[in-house]
VEXDO-666016 format. One record per residue (C-alpha): x, y, z; residue number from 1; chain. Coordinates in Angstrom, 2 decimals. Layout:
! residues N
        c1        c2        c3   num   cadena
         X         Y         Z   NUM        A
...
//
This chain:
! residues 187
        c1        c2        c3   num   cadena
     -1.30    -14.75      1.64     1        A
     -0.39    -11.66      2.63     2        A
     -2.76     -8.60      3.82     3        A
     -0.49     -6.11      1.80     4        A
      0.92     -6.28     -1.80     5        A
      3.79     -8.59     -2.03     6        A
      6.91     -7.02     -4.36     7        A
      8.25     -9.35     -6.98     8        A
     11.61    -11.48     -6.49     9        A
     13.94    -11.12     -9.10    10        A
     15.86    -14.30    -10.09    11        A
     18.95    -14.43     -8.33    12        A
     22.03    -15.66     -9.94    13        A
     24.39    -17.75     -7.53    14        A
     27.60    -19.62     -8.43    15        A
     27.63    -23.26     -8.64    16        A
     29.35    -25.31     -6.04    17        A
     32.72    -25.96     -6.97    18        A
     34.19    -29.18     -6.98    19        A
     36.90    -31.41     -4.73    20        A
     39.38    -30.42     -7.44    21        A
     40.27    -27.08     -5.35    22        A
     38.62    -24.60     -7.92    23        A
     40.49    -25.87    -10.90    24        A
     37.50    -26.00    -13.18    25        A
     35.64    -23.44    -11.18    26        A
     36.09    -20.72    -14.51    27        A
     34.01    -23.65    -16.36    28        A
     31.44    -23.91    -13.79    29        A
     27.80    -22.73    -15.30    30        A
     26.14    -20.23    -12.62    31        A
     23.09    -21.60    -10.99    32        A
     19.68    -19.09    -11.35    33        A
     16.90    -19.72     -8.63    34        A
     13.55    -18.71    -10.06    35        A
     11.99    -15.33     -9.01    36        A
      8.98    -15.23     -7.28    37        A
      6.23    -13.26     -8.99    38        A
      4.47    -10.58     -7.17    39        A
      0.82     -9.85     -6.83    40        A
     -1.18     -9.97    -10.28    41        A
     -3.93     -6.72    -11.04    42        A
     -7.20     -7.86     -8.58    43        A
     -5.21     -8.85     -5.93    44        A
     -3.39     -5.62     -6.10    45        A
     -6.74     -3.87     -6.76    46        A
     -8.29     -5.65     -3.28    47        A
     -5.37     -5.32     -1.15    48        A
     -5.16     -1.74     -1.51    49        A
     -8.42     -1.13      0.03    50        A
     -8.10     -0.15      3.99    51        A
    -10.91     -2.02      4.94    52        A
     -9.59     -2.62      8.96    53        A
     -9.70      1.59      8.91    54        A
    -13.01      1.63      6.77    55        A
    -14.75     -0.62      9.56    56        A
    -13.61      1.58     12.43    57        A
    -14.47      4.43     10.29    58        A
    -18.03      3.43      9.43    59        A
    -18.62      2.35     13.39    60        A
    -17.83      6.18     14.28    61        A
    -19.49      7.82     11.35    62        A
    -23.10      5.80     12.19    63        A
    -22.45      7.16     16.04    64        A
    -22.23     10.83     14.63    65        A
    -24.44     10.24     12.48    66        A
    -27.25      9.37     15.13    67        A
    -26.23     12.78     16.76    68        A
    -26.75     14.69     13.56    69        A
    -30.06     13.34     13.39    70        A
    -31.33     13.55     16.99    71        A
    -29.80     17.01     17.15    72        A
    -31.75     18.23     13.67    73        A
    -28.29     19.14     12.73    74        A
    -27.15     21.09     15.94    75        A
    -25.78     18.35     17.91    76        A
    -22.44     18.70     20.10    77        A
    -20.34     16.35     21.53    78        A
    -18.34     17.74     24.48    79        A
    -19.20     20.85     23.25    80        A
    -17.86     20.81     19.38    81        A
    -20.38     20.08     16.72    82        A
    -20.73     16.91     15.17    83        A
    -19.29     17.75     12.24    84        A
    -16.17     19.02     13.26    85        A
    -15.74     15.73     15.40    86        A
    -16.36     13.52     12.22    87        A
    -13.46     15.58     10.39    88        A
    -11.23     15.35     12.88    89        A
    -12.46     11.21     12.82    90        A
    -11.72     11.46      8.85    91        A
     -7.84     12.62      9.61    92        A
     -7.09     10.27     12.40    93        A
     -8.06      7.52      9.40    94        A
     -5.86      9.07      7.17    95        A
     -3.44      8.85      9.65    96        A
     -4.20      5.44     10.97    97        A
     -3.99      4.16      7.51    98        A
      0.21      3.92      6.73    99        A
      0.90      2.89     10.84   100        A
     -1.86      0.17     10.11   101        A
      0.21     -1.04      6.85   102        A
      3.35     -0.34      9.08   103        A
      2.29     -2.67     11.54   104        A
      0.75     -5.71      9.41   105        A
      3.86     -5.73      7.38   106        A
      5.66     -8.87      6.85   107        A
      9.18    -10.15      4.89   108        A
      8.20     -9.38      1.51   109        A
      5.49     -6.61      1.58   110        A
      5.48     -3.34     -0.17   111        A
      4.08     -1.40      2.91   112        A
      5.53      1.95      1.80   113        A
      3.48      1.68     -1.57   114        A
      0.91     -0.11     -0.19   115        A
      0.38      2.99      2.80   116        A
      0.62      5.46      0.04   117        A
     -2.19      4.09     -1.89   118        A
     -4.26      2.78      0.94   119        A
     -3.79      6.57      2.44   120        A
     -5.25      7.84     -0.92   121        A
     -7.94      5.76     -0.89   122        A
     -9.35      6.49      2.01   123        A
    -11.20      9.31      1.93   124        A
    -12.51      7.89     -1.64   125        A
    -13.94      4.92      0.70   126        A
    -14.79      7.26      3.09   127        A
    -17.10      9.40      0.90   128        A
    -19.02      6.29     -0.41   129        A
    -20.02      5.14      2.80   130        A
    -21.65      8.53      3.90   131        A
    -19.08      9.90      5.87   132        A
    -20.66     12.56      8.64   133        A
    -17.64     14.76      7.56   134        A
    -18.82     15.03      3.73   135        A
    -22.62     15.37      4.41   136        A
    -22.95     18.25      2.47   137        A
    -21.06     17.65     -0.31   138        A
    -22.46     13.80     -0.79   139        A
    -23.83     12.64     -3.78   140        A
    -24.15      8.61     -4.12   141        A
    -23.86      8.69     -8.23   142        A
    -20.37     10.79     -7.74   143        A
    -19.24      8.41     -5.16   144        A
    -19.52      5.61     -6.87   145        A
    -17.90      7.19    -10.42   146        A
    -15.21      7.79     -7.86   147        A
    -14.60      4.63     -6.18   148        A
    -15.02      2.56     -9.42   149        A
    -12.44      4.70    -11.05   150        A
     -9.92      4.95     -8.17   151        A
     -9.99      1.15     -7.44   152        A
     -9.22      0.12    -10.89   153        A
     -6.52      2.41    -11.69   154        A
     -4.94      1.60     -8.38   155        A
     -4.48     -2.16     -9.31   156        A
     -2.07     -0.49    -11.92   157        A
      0.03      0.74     -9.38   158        A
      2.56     -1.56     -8.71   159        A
      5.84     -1.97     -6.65   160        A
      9.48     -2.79     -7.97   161        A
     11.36     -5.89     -7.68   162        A
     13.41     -6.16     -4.78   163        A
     17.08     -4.94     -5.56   164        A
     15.94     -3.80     -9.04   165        A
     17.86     -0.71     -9.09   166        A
     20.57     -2.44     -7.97   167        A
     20.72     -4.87    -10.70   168        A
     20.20     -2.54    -12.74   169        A
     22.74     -0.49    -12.36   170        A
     25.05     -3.83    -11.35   171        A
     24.66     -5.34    -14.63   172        A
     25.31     -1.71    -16.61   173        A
     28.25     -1.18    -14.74   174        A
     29.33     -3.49    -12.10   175        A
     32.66     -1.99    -11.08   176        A
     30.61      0.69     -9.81   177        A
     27.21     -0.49     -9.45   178        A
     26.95      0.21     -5.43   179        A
     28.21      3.06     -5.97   180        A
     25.80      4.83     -8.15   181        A
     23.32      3.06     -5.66   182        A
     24.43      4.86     -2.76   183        A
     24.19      8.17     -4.60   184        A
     20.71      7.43     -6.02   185        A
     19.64      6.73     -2.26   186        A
     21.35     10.31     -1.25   187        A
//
């Protein structure tokens, strides 16, 4: 299994082997079809596009600051900058460790560009339930978790394309100039 959503295979459609007859009954030969492989179903979607790796490395920071908040009675400084504005700059470095993490887990297969989208998102949803130093005075635990419920579910809905879809597509209505038309959707 995969740590990122896998994108469905669509069946591919190969011709059959020809014969030792040269080809001559090749126009009669029946095109083979290798089954498509499906891709990840709604909960596995729905778990996989939570960034837990950046959500443990986030919470490990956030309890640090969050000791200095409360030895410093809300004053504390770190290397002279308040607490505060370190855990915000700590919140962006997640959002931007998010995608590279997806980036760099990727394997054959994955949807890492849909995947980092969604994990990016999610983020500072995650974030926000777990107390974040960088939302302390905005944080309410009953809004949180409204939040959280609401964002995980719908973004088990969000799923990626086929590989080669549009091109299939576009094949299939009009394969004289099917890579064509793909080259100009790309542009």
């Amino acid at each position: 299994m995969s740590r990122l959503v896998r994108k469905p295979k669509l069946p591919e459609t190969q011709p059959a082997q020809t014969s030792d007859f040269g080809g001559m009954f090749q126009s009669r030969a029946q095109t083979a079809t290798t089954a498509g492989e499906p891709g990840d179903d709604y909960l596995t979607r729905m778990v996989k596009y939570i960034p837990a790796e950046i959500i443990g490395c986030s919470m490990l920071v956030n309890s640090i600051l969050a000791q200095a908040v409360a030895a410093g009675n809300g004053t504390a400084t770190m290397a002279g900058l308040s607490v505060t504005t370190i855990a915000v700059g700590a919140l962006l470095a997640g959002l931007i460790l998010t995608p590279l993490f997806c980036w760099y887990v990727r394997e054959d297969g994955d949807a890492w560009v849909v995947n980092a989208v969604v994990s990016t998102i999610a983020f500072p949803f995650w974030a926000y339930l777990m107390g974040a130093v960088a939302f302390a005075k905005f944080h309410d635990g009953n809004l949180a978790a409204i939040l959280i419920l609401t964002f995980t579910a719908v973004s088990g809905l969000v799923a990626p394309l086929p590989d080669g879809s549009v091109a299939a597509e576009q094949k299939a209505a009009n394969p004289k100039e099917g890579p064509r038309l793909v080259e100009s959707l790309k542009a």
